[in-house]
Backbone as CSV, one residue per row, in Angstrom:
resi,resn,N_x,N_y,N_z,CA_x,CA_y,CA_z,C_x,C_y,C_z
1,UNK,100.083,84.865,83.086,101.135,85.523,83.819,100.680,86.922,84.242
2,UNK,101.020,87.217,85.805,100.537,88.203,86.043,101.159,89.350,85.414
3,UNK,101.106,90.793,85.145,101.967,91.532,85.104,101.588,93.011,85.830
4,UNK,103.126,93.050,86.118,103.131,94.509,87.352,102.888,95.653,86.534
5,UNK,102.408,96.483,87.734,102.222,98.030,86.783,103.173,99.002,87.252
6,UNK,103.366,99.622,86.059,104.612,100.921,85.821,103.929,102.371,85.586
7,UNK,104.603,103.183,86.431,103.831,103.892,85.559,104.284,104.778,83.864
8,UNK,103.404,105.098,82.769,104.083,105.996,82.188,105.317,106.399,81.824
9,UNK,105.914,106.807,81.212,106.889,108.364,81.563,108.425,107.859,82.304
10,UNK,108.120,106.582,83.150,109.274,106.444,84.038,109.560,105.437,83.950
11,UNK,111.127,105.289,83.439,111.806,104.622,83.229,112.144,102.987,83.961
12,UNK,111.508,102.054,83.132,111.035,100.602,83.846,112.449,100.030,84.557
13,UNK,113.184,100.958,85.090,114.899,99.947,85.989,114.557,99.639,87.409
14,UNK,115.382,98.868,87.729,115.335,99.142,89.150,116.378,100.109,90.333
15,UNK,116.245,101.237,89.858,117.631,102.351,90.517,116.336,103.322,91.283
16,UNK,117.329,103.979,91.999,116.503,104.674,93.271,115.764,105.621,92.412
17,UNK,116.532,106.176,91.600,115.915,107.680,90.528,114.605,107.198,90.125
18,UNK,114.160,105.705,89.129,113.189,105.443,88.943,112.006,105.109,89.943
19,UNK,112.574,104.560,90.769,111.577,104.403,92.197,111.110,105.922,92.800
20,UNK,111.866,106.743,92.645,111.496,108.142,93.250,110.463,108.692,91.935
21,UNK,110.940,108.881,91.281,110.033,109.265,90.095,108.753,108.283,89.510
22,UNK,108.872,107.258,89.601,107.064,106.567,89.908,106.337,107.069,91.729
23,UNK,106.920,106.849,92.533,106.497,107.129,93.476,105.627,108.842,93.495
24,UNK,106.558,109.492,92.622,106.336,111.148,92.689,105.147,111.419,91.906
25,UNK,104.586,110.291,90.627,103.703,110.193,90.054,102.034,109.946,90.469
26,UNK,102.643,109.128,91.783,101.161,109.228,92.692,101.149,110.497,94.035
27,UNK,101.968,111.575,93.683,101.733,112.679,94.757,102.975,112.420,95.202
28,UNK,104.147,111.435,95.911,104.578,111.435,97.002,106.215,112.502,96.565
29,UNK,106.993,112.951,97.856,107.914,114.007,97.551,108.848,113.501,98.178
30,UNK,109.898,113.368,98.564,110.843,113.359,98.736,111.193,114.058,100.277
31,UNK,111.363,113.417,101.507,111.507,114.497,102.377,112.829,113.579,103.633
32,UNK,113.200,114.100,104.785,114.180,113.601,105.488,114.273,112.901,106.758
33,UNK,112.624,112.907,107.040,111.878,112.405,108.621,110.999,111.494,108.615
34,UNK,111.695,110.179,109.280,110.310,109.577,109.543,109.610,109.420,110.653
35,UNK,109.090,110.314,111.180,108.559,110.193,112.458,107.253,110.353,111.915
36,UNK,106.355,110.557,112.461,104.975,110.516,112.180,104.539,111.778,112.295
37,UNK,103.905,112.320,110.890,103.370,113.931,110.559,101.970,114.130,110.450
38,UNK,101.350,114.325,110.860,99.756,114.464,111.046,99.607,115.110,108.949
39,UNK,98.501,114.527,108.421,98.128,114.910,107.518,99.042,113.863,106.137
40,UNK,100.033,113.238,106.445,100.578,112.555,105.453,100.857,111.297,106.062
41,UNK,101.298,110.544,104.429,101.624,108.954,104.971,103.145,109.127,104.157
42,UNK,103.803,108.687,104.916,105.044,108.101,103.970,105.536,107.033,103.870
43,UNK,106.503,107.097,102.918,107.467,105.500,102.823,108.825,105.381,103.259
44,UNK,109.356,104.234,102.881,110.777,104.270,103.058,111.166,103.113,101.831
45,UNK,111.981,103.823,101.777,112.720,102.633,100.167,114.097,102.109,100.835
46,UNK,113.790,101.084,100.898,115.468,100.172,100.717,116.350,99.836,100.047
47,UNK,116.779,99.596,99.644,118.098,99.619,98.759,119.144,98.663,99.355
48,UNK,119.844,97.866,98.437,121.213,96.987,98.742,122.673,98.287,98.557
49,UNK,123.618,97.445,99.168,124.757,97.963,98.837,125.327,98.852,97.584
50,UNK,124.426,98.552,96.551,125.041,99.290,95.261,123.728,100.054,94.810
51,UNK,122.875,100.655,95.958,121.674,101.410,96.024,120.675,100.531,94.669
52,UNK,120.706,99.524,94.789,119.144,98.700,93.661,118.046,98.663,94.862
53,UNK,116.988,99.663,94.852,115.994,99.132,95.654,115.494,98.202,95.869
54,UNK,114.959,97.376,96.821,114.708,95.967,97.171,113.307,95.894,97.856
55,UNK,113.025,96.926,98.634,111.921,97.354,99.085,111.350,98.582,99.574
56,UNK,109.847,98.060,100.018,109.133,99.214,100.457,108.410,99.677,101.499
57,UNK,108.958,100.128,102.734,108.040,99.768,103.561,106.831,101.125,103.807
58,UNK,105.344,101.139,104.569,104.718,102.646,104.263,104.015,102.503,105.690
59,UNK,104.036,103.971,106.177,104.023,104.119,107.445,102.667,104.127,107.961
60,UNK,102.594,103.349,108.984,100.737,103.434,109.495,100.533,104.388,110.245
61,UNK,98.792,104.824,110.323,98.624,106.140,111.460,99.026,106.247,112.416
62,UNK,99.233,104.745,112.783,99.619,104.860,114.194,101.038,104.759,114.616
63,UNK,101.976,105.009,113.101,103.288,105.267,113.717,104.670,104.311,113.301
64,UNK,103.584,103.128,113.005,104.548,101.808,112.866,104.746,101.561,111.528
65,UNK,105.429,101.029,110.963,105.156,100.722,109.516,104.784,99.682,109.211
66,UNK,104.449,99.184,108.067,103.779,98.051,107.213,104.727,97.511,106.003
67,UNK,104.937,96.298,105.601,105.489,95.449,104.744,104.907,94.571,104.319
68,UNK,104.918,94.418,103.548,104.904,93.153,102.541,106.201,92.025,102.359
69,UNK,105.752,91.146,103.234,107.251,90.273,103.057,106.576,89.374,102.030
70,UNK,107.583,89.737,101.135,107.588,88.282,99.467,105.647,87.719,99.821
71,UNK,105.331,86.608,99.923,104.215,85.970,99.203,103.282,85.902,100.702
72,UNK,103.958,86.092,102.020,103.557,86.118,102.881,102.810,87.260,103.163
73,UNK,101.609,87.204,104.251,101.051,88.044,105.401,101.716,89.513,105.433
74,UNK,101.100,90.772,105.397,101.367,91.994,105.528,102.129,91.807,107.517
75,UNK,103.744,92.423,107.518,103.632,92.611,108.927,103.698,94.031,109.363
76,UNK,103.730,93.955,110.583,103.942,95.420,111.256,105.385,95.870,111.753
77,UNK,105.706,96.838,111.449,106.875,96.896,112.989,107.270,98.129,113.235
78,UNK,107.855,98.106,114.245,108.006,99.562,115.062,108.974,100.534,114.504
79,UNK,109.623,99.981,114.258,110.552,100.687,113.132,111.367,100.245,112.253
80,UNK,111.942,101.615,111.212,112.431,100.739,109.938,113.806,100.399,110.359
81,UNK,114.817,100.143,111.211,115.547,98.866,110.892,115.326,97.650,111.583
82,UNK,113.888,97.457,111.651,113.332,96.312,112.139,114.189,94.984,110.644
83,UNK,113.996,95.549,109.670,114.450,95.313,108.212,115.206,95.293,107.521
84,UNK,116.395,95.677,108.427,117.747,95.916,108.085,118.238,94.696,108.602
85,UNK,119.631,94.554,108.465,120.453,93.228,108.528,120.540,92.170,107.759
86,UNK,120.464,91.030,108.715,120.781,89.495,107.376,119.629,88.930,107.356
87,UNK,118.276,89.083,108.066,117.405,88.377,107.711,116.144,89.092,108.376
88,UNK,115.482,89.526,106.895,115.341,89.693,105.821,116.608,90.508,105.375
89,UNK,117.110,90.602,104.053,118.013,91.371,103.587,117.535,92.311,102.729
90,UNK,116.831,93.373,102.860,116.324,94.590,102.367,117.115,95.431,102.290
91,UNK,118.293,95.803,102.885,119.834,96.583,102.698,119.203,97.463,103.767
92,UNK,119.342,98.768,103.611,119.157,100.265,104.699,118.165,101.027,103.892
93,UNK,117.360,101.504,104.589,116.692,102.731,104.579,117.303,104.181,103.179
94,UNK,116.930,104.208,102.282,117.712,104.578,101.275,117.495,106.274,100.854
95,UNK,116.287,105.999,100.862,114.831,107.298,100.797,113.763,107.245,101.783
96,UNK,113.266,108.850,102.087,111.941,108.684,102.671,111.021,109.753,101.669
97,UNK,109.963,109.216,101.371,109.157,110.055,100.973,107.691,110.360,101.809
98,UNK,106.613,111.391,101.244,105.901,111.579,102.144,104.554,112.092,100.806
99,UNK,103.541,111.943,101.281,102.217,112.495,100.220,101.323,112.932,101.563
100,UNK,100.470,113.916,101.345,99.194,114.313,101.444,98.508,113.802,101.568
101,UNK,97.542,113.365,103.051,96.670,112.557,103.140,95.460,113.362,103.601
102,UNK,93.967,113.172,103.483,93.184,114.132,104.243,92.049,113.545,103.978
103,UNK,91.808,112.717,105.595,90.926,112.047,106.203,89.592,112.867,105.978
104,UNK,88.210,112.437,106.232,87.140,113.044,106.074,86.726,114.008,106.858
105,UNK,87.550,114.083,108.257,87.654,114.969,109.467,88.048,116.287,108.734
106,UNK,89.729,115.645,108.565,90.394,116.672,108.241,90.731,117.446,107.475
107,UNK,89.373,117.121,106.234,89.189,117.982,105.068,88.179,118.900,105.883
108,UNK,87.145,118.776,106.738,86.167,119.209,107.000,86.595,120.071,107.866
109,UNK,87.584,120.238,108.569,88.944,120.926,109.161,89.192,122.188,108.625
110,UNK,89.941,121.389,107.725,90.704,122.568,106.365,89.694,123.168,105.634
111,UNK,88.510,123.016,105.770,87.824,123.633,105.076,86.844,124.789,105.546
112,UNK,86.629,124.384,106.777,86.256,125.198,108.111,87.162,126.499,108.301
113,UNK,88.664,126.410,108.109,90.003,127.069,108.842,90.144,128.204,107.486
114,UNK,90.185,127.374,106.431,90.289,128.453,104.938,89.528,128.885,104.531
């Protein structure tokens, strides 16, 4: 049997608080935009009606996001309530978070500038 990983420290439920607080454990913060920010990647957490997260979707460079539907093929789509409604039932957009990303360019960038 396979088993999933948790991290540490944070509390194994499925409520938004614990999803934010593993998420925060690999860098990511908490923020209010998802449009596309040069230098970070973010997510979006879904949630049902009584806020139990259900999913996760994480945003590509180029703008669109990425999913994991159940056992199937990674898809793409243009945006997150591509995912909303009755099918798939992922509930709404619940959280967005965001981490620090820095490509090999754009360390060489930041490192040039500071």
């Amino acid at each position: 049997m396979e088993q999933e990983y948790w991290p540490d420290g944070v509390p194994r439920e499925e409520t938004l608080s614990a999803f934010v607080a593993a998420f925060r454990t690999i860098g990511y913060e908490v923020c209010d935009d998802a449009s596309l920010e040069y230098g970070f990647q973010k997510i979006a957490i879904y949630a049902e009606a009584q806020n139990v997260p259900r999913h996760v979707a994480r945003q590509l460079p180029n703008g669109n996001w990425t999913s994991k539907i159940g056992q199937y093929e990674d898809i793409q789509h243009k945006t997150l309530d591509a995912l909303t409604g009755d099918a798939p039932a992922y509930g709404t957009v619940v959280q967005l978070m965001k981490k620090a990303i820095y490509s090999d360019l754009a360390l060489v960038a930041k490192t040039a500038s500071g």
